[in-house]
C-alpha positions in Angstrom: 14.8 22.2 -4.3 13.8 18.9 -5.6 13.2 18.9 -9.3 11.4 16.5 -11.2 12.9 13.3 -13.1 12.1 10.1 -14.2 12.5 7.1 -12.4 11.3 3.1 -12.7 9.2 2.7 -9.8 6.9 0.1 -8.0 4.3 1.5 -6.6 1.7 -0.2 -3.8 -1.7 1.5 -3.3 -3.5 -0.2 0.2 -7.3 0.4 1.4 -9.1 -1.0 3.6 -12.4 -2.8 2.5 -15.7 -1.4 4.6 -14.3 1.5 6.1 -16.2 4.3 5.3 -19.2 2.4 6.6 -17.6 1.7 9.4 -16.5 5.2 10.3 -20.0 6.4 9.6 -21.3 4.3 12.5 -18.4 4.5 15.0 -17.7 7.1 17.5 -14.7 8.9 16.1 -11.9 7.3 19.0 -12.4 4.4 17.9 -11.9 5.4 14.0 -8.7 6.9 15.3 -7.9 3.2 17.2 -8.6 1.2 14.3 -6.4 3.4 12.2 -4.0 3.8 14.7 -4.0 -0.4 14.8 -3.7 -0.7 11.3 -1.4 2.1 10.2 1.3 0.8 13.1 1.3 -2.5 11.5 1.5 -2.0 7.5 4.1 0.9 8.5 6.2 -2.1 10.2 5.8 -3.7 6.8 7.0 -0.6 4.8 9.9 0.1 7.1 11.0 -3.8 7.2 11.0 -3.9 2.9 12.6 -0.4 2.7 9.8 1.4 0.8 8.7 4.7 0.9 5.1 6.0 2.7 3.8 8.4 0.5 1.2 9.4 2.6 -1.6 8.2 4.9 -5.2 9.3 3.6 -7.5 7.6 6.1 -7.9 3.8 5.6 -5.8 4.5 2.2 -1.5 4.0 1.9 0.5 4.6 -0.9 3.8 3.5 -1.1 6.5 3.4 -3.5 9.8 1.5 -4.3 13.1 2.7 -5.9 13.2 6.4 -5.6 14.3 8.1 -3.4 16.4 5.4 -2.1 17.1 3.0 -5.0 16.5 -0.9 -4.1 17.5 -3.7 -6.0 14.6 -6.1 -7.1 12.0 -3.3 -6.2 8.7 -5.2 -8.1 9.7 -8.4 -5.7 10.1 -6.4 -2.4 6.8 -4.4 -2.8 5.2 -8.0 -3.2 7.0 -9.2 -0.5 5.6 -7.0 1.2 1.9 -6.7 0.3 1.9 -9.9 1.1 3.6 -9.3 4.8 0.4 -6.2 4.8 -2.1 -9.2 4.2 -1.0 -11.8 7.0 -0.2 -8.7 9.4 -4.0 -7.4 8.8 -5.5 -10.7 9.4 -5.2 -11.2 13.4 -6.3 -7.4 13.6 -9.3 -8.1 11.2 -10.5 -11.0 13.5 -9.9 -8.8 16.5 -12.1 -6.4 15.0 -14.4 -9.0 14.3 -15.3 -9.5 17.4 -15.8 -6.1 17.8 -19.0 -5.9 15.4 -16.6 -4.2 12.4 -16.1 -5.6 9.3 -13.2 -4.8 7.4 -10.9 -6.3 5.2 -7.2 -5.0 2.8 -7.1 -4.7 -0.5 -4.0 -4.0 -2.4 -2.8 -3.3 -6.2 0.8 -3.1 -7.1 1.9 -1.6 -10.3 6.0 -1.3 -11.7 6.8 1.3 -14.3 8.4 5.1 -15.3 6.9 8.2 -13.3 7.8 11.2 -12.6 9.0 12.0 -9.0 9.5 15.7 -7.2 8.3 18.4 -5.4 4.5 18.7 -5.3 2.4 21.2 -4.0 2.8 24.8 -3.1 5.1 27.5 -1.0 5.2 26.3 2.4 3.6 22.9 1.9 5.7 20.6 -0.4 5.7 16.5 -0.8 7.8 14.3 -2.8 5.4 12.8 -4.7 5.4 10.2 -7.9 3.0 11.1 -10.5 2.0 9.2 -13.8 0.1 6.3 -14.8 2.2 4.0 -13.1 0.7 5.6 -9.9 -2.8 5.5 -11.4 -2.7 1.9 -12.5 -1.6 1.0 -8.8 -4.4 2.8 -7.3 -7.0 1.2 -9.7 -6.0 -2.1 -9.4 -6.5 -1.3 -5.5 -9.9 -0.7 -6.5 -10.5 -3.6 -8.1 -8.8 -5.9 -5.2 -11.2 -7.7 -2.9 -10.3 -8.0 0.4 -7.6 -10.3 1.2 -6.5 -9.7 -2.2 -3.1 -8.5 -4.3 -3.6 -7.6 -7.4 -0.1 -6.5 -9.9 0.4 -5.6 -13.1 1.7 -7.7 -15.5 5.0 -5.8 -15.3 5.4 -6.3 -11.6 4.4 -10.3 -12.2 7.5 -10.3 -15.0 10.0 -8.6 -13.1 10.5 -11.7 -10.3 9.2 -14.5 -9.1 5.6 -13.3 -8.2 3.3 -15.5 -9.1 5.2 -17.5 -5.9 4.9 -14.5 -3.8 0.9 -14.2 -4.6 0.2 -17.8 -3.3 -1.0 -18.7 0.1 1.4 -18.6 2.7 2.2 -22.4 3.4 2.7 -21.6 7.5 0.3 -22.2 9.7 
């Protein structure tokens, strides 16, 4: 069993910009191909900055950073790789594109305590963060237009992020 505890935590919420127009129009294969597109390339990101999935829900990621598996400089690699997410979504937005569907990433990256455990019931369980840590995450995905990273100020103080949110200089 898994019990409950404490832990200080960065947390990235993704979500695609337009989906849920897009999936109302679509034949359902080619929802599954976008999000079979999309999910292959931000997992790449989460696997290559050692964070954990903590769930697919449609068009919508969460993903958190020091717990299970603690990682130093956890506010800086969740950046790191939000920002990996955005340049890795942009060739599959423009392929898209020229598909006739418009969609774009937003992301919101929040650092502070939640609780982490078991969640859910007999025969279905998840290790799951909970707390406003979690919350803040998902509402500054909200809030994010597409292309965009939004953190809390936490997450900016604990590295150098304000580098990590500019433009990436390569062509």
């Amino acid at each position: 069993m898994i019990e409950g505890h404490r832990s200080e935590i960065t947390v990235v919420f993704a979500d695609m910009r337009g989906f849920t127009e897009f999936a109302a129009i679509v034949e359902p294969e080619e929802v599954i191909s976008v999000l079979g597109e999309y999910h292959q390339e931000m997992g790449r990101h989460v696997t290559e900055h050692e964070g954990t999935l903590g769930g697919f829900e449609g068009d919508g990621l969460m993903i958190y950073f020091n717990d299970p598996i603690p990682v130093p400089d956890h506010a800086a690699r969740a950046i790191a790789m939000a920002r990996g997410m955005q340049t890795g979504f942009a060739p599959l937005a423009q392929g898209w594109e020229r598909r006739g569907f418009h969609l774009g990433l937003g992301i919101g990256v929040a650092t502070g305590y939640a609780t982490l455990g078991r969640i859910g019931y007999e025969g279905r369980y998840d290790y799951s963060p909970i707390g406003t840590t979690v919350n803040l995450a998902s509402r500054l995905c909200d809030q994010a237009e597409p292309g965009m990273i939004l953190a809390s100020q936490r997450t900016v103080a604990l590295g150098d992020i304000e580098a990590a949110l500019l433009p990436d200089p390569s062509p």
